[in-house]
C-alpha positions in Angstrom: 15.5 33.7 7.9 16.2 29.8 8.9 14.5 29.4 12.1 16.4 25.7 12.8 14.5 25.2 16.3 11.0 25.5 14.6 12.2 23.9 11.3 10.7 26.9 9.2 11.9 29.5 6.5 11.1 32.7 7.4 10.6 34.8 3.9 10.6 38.5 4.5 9.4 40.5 1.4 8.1 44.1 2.3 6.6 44.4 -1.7 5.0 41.5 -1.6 6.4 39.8 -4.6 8.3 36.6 -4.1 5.1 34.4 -2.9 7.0 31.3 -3.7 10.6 29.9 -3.9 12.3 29.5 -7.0 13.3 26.4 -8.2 17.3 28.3 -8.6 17.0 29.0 -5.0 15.7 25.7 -4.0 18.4 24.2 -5.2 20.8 26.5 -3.6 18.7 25.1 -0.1 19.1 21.6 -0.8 22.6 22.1 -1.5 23.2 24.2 1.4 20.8 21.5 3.4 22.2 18.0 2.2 24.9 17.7 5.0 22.4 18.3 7.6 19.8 16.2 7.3 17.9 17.8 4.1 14.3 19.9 3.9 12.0 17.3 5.1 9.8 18.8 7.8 10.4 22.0 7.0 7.6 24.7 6.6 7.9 28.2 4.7 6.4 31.0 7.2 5.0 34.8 6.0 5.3 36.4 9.5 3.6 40.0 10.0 5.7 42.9 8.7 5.9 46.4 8.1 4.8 46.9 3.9 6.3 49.4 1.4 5.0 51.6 -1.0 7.8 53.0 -2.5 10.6 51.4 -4.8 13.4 53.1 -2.9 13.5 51.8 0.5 14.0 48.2 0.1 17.2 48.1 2.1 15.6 49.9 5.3 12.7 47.5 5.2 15.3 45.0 5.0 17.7 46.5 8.0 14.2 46.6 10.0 13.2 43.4 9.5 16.6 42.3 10.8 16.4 44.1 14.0 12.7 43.0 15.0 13.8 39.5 14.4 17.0 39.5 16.4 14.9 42.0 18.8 12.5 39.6 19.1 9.9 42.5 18.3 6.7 41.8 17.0 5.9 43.8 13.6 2.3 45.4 12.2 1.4 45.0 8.9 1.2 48.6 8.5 2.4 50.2 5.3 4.8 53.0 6.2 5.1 56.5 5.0 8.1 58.4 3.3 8.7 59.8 6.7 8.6 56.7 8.4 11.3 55.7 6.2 13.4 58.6 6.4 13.3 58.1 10.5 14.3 54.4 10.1 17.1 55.0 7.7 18.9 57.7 9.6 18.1 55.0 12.8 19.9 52.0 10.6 22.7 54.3 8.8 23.7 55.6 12.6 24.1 52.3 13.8 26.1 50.7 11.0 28.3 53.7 11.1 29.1 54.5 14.9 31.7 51.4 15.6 33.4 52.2 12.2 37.0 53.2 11.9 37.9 56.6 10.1 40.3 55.4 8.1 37.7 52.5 7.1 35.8 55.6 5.8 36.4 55.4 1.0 38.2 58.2 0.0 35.7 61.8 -0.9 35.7 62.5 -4.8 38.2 65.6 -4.0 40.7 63.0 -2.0 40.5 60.7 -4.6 41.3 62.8 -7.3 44.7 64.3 -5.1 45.3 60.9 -5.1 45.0 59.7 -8.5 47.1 62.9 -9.1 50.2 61.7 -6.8 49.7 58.4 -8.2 50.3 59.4 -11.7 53.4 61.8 -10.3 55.0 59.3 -8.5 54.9 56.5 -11.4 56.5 59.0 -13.5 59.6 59.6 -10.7 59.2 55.4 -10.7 59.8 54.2 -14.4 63.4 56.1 -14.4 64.6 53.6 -11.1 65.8 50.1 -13.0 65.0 48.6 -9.6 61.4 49.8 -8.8 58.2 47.6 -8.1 56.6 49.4 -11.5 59.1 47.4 -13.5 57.6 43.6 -11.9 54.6 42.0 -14.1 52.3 41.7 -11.2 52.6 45.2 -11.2 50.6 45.9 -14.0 47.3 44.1 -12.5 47.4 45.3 -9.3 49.1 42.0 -7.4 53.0 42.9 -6.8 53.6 42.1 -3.3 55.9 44.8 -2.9 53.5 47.5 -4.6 53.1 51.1 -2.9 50.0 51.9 -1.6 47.2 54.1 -4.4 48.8 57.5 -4.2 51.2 56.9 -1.4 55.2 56.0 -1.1 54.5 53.5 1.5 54.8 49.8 0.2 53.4 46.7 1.1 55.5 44.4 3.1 58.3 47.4 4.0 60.2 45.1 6.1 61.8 43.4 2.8 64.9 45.5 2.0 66.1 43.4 -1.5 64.4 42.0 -3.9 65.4 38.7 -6.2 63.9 39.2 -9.9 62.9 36.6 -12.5 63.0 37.3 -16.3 60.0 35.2 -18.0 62.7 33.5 -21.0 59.4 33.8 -23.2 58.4 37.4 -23.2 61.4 38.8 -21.4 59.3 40.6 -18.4 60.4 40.4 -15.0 58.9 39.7 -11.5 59.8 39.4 -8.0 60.1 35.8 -7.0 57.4 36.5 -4.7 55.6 37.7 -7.1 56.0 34.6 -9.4 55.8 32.0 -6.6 59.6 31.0 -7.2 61.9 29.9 -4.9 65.6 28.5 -5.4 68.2 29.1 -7.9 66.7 30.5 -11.3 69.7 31.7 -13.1 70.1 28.5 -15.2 66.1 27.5 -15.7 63.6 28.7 -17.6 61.1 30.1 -16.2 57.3 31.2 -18.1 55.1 34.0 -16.3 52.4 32.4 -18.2 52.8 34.4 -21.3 52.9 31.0 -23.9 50.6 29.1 -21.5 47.2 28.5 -21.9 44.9 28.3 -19.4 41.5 27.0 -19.9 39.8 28.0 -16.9 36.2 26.0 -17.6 37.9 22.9 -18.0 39.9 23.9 -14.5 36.8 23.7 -12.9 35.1 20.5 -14.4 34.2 17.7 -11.7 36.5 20.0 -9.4 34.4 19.5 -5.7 35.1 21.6 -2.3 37.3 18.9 -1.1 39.8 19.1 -3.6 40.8 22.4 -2.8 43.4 21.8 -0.9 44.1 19.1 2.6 42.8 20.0 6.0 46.2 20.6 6.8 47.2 21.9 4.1 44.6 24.6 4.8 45.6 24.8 8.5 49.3 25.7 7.2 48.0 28.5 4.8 46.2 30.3 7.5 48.9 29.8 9.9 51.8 30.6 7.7 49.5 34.0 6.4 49.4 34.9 9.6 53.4 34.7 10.5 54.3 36.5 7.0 55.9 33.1 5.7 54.1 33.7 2.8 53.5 37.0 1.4 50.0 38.3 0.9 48.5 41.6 0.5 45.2 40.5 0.6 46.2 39.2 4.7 48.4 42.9 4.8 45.2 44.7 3.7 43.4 42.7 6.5 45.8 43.7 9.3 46.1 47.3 7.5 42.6 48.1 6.3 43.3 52.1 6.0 46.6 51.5 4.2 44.7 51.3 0.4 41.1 50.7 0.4 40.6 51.0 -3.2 42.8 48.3 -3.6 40.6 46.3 -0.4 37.9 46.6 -2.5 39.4 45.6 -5.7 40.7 42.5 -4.2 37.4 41.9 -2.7 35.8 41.8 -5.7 38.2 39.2 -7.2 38.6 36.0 -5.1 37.4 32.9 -7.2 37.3 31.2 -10.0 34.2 28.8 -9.6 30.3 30.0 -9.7 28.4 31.5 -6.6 27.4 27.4 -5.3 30.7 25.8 -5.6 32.2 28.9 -3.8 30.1 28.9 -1.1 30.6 25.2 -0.5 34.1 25.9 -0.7 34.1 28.7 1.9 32.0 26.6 4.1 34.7 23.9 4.0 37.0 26.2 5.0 35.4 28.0 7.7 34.7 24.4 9.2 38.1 23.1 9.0 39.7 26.6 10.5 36.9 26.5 13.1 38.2 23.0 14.1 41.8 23.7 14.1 41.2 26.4 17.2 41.9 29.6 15.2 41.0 32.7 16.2 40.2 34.2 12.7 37.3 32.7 11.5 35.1 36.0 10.8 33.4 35.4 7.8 35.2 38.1 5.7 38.8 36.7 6.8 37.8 33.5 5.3 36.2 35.4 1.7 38.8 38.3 1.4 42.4 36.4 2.7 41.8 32.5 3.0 39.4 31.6 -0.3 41.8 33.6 -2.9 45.2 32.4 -1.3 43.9 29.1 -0.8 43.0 28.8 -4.9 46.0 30.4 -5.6 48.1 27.5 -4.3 45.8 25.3 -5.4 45.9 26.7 -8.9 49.5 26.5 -8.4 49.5 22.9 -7.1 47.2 21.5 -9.4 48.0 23.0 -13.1 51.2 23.5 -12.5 51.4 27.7 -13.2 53.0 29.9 -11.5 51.7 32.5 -8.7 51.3 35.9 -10.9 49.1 33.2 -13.5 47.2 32.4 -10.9 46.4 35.8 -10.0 46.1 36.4 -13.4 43.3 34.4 -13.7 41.3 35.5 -10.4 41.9 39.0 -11.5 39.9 38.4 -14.9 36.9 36.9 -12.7 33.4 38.5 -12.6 33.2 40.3 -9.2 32.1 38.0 -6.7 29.0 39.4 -4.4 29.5 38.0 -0.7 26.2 36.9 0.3 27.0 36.9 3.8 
């Protein structure tokens, strides 16, 4: 816990373990610290807290610890019992839970397997239609803008009646020109999904800073044009429909860069300043990880290497899941 008033770091460890800061998370600080006037003067503080003596209950020492800080409560250095535990964890659990939406709520294994069952139903009615969604190449890894819903036969973005398609002159596969970020005449150009292109995504990110990513207003356009539907994204449907396919929330969640945990961060923090700035209204912290970070690569991947948008996507679907460390 940063304690910026006092200038201290706050380390809260209820098994006792992490006496000192690692050299990999010290650099992480100086990073994080270097445009605000670095670590000098600051002190690393143990303050009082509740001890465990379990290997199980981690996260409800954690959720306590929270709450006495931003409770301003003042903790014992009391071990506590199995029951004490069980107490606190239905006390945490039932206040995480009691401002969430129903249909925010995953799937139970019995709903999930009815759906999965639709699902496979419904793709079998779909591969006989010339004209359906299954048919686009964005289909196949989860990104085609005009996809229905796990299980469902709503779509995303309903309010598009007709669809233009693209044939990739290499392999022959089609896509929506959504889908392949394409706008224009293609009748008479070739176009490539990406199928004879090769991306190499390390040297991508070589010498590639948080700046580059993209203008100011350049980013200021993105979010604004998201948020009118001039350009298509079901990561920003998924925000403004959260019930509509969580399993493909989740999966998107999971998927949104293509640089390691400290460039991201940096990225997302240039971000969130610059939409901050601009006077938006959506600067929660999950807006910016889960809609502006992917879309904004994706252009820039776009922009910058000169591939087209089911590539990009491509290439930020093959990506380790990403844990938000917010």
């Amino acid at each position: 816990v940063f304690d910026f008033k006092a200038k201290a770091i706050h380390i809260y460890d209820s098994l006792s373990l992490y006496c000192i800061i690692s050299d990999e998370d010290m650099n992480l600080l100086r990073n994080v610290f270097r445009s605000s006037g670095g670590l000098d003067g600051w002190t690393v503080v143990y303050p009082p807290q509740w001890k465990q003596q379990d290997s199980v209950n981690c996260g409800v020492l954690v959720c306590s610890a929270v709450e006495n800080v931003v409770k301003q409560r003042e903790s014992m250095t009391e071990a506590l019992t199995v029951n004490q535990c069980r107490t606190l964890r239905l006390h945490h659990a039932t206040q995480m839970l009691e401002n969430v939406n129903p249909e925010d709520f995953p799937p139970t294994k019995q709903e999930m397997l009815a759906i999965k069952q639709k699902e496979v139903k419904l793709q079998g009615t779909e591969i006989k239609d010339t004209d359906s969604s299954i048919h686009c190449l964005s289909w196949r890894i989860r990104t085609c803008l005009f996809q229905r819903a796990t299980g469902k036969n709503s779509v995303f973005h309903e309010h598009i009646k007709k669809y233009k398609w693209v044939q990739c002159t290499a392999c022959k596969s089609w896509l929506h020109f959504e889908c392949a970020g394409v706008t224009g005449d293609w009748a008479s150009k070739d176009f490539f999904c990406g199928c004879s292109i090769h991306v190499d995504v390390k040297k991508i990110m070589e010498g590639v800073h948080a700046d580059d990513i993209l203008t100011d207003s350049e980013i200021k356009d993105l979010e604004r044009n998201l948020q009118t539907g001039h350009i298509l994204s079901n990561r920003m449907y998924l925000w403004k429909h959260k019930g509509f396919d969580p399993s493909l929330r989740k999966r998107y969640s999971e998927h949104v860069t293509v640089f390691d945990d400290m460039t991201t961060e940096t990225i997302i923090q240039r971000l969130e300043r610059v939409l901050s700035l601009s006077g938006t209204t959506s600067v929660d912290p999950h807006f910016i990880t889960d809609v502006i970070l992917p879309e904004a690569l994706i252009q820039w991947l776009q922009t910058t290497n000169v591939i087209c948008r089911f590539q990009a996507e491509d290439l930020l679907m093959k990506t380790k899941p990403f844990i938000d460390n917010e």
